[in-house]
N, C-alpha and C positions, 0 to 999 in steps of 0.2 A: 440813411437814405442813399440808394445810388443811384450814378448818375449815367443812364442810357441814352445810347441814339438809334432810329432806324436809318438802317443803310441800302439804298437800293442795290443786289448783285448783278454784278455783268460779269462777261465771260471774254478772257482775251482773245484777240483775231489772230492766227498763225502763231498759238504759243507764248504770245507777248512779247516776239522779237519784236526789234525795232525796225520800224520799214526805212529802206533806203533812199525811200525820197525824203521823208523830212526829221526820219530820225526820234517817231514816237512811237507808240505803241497805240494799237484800234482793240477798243471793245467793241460789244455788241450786247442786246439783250439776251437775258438768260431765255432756252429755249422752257426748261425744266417748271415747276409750279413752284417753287424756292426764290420767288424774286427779292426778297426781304427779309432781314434778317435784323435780330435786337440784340447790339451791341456793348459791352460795358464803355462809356465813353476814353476811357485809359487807355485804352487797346489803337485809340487813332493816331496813327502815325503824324499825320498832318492833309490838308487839305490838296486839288487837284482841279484843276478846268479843262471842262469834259467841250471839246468844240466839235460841235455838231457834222458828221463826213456823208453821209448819206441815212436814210430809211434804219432809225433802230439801230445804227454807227455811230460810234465816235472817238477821238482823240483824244490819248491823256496828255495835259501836258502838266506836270508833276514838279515844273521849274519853276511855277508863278509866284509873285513875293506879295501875298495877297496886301502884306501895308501900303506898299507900292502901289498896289491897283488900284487900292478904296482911294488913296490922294491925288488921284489923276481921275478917276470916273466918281 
């Protein structure tokens, strides 16, 4: 049996630099009809909290210690 996940795609803002005001990187929704894609679960690196910047934006921030989260929220 293996074990898959769907992953929603987005597209980095300005190449995925990191902007100089806070130092993350801005996606966006995919323009393209490719929003979703079926993943072998192995392949995930690790998790990410997407904070909402505007309309179809947002913020990765790729530092979060999700143990740390769950024991405080």
């Amino acid at each position: 049996m293996r074990r898959v996940a769907a992953v929603h795609l987005l597209t980095p803002v300005t190449s995925g630099r990191l902007s100089d005001l806070h130092g993350l990187v801005t996606v966006q929704m995919r323009e393209d009809t490719r929003g979703f894609a079926i993943v072998d679960k192995g392949t995930i690196l690790g998790l990410v909290h997407l904070i909402p910047e505007e309309d179809r934006r947002w913020l990765v921030n790729s530092w979060i210690d999700l143990r740390t989260f769950n024991k405080g929220y």
